[in-house]
C-alpha positions as CSV (number, residue, x, y, z in Angstrom):
1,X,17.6,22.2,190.6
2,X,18.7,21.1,187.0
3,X,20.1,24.9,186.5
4,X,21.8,24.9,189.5
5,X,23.7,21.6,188.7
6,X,24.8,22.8,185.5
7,X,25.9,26.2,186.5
8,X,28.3,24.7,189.4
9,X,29.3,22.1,186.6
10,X,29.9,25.5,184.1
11,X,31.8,27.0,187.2
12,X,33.8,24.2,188.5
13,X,34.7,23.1,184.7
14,X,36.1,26.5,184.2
15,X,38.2,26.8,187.1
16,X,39.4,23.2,185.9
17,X,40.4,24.7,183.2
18,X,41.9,27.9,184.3
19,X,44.5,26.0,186.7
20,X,45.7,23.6,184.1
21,X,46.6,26.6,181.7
22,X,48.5,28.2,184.8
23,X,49.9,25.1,185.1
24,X,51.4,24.8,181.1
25,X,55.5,25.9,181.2
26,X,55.9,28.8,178.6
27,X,58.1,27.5,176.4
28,X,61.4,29.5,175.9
29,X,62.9,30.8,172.7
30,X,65.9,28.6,172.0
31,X,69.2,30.0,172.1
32,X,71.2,30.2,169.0
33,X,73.5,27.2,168.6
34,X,76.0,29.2,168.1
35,X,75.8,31.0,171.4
36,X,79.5,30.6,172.2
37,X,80.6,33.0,169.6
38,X,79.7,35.4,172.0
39,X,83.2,35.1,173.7
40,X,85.0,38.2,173.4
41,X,81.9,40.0,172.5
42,X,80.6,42.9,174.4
43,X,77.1,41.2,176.9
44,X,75.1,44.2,174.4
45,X,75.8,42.7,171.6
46,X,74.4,39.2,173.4
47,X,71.2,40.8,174.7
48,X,70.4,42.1,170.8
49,X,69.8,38.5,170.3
50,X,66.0,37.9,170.7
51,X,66.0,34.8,172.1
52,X,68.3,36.1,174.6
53,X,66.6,39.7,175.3
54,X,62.8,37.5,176.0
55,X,64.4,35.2,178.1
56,X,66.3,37.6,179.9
57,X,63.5,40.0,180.5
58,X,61.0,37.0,182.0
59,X,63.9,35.7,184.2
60,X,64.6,39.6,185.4
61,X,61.0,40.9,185.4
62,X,60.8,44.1,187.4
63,X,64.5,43.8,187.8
64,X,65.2,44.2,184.3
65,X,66.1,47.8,184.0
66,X,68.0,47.8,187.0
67,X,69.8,45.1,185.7
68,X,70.6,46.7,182.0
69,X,71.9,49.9,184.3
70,X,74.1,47.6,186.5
71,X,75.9,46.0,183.8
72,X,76.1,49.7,181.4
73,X,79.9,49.8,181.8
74,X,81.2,46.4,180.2
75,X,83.7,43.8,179.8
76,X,84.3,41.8,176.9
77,X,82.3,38.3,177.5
78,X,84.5,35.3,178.8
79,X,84.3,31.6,178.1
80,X,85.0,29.7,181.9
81,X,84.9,26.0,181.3
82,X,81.1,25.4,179.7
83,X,79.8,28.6,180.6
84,X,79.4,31.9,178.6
85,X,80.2,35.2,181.3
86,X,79.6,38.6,180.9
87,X,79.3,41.4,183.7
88,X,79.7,45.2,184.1
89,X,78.8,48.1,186.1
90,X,76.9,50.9,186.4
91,X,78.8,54.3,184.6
92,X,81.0,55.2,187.7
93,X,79.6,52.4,190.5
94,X,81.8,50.1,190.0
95,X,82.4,47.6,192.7
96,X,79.4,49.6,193.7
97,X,76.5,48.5,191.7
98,X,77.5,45.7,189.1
99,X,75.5,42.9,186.9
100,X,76.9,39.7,185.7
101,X,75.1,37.1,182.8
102,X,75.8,33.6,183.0
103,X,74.7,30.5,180.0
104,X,75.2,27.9,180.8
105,X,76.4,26.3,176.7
106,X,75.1,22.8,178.2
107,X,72.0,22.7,179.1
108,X,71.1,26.4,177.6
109,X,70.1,28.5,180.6
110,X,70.7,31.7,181.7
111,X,71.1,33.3,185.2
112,X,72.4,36.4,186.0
113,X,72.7,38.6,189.0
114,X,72.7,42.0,190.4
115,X,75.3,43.7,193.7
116,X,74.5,47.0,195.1
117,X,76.6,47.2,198.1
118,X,73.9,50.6,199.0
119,X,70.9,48.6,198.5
120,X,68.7,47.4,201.5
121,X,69.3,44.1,199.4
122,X,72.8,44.3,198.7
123,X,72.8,40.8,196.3
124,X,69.8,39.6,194.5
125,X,70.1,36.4,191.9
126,X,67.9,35.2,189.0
127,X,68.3,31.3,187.5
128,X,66.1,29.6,185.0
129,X,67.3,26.4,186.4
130,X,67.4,27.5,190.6
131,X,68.9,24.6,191.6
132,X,71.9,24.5,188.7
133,X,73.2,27.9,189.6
134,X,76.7,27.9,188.3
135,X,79.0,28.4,191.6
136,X,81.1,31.4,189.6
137,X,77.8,33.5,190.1
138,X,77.8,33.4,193.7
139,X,81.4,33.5,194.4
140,X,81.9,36.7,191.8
141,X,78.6,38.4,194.3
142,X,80.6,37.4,197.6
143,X,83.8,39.3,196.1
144,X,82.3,41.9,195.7
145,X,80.3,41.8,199.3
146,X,83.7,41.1,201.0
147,X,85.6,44.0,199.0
148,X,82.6,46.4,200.7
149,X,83.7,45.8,204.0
């Protein structure tokens, strides 16, 4: 009876332990401070940046690659108020397939999204902070919705 006890104890103990470590928040690479001199700047130069290229590829996951094709074709990145902007499109998509990078300078996050007006899923966005997404992302992905039609 005594070995049973301690096995469930072993068991339970473990699982304890397993769901507080899912629990833990990765921490994220800081952003340079100096973010901002970004402006100007093509968004490949930006996603050299270590700190940005982690961040950017756990926010993305499996939409990573289709992002990085989606933004190929670029703009020089823009500074709108407090927020860092960068977009692009795919070589010869554009208003097609297109990607656009938004940091926030404030409170350091990043969010980005991904149009592809022949896509089951025509608009799909990404946020580190969900309920802070800048309104520029959302009304730059309805443009280019409306201009489909």
């Amino acid at each position: 009876m005594l070995k049973k006890l301690l096995v469930i104890s072993l068991v339970v103990s473990g699982f304890g332990s397993l769901s507080l470590h899912a629990q833990t928040k990765e921490k994220k690479p800081a952003l340079p401070k100096d973010i901002a001199r970004f402006e100007n700047e093509y968004p490949m130069d930006l996603f050299k940046v270590p700190a940005v290229k982690t961040r950017l590829r756990t926010l993305l996951g499996k939409s990573y690659n289709s992002f990085m094709e989606a933004i190929d074709t670029q703009e020089a990145m823009e500074k709108s108020d407090n927020l860092l902007v960068g977009k692009g499109c795919a070589k010869g998509l554009c208003t097609i397939y297109e990607a656009m990078i938004v940091i926030d300078l404030s409170s350091k996050t990043i969010h980005g999204g991904i149009v592809n007006t022949s896509a089951k899923t025509k608009y799909r966005s990404f946020s580190e902070a969900p309920n802070d997404k800048p309104a520029l992302l959302e009304n730059w992905a309805n443009q280019l919705l409306k201009e489909e039609n």
